[in-house]
C-alpha positions, 0 to 999 in steps of 0.5 A, a space after each residue: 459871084 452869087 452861088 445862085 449864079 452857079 451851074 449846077 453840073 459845075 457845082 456838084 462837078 466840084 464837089 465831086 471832085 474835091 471830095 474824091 480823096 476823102 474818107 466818106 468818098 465821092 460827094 453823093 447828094 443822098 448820103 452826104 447832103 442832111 450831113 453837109 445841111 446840118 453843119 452849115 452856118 446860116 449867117 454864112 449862107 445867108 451872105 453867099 445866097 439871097 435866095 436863102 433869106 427868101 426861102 426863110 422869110 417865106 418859112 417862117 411867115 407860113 410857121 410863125 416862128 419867132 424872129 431869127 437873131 440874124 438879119 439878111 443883107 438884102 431886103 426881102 423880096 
């Protein structure tokens, strides 16, 4: 199932839980998410999530930045 296809309540639901017997606690989107956005590999993301590949051709036609190294799996709408 495509991430985008998730609910977002069983989402943070899971992470909630599964992060519940941690040292930093119970996943909170203010504390935990740049943390969590930092360590993500985009390749990884870009696989799991087309509207990932999306949102970063959108990006980086509006910031002309160079040309990533990694190629999406679907063609950008």
């Amino acid at each position: 199932m495509p991430v985008e296809d998730a609910l977002k309540p069983d989402v943070l639901d899971g992470l909630s839980q599964a992060s519940q017997q941690t040292t930093k606690g119970s996943y909170n989107k203010n504390s935990h998410s740049f943390a969590i956005l930092q360590k993500l590999n985009p390749i990884t993301v870009a696989q799991a999530a087309s509207w990932f590949c999306r949102l970063v051709t959108t990006l980086e036609k509006i910031l002309h930045l160079p040309q990533r190294e990694w190629k999406c799996k679907e063609p950008v709408i």
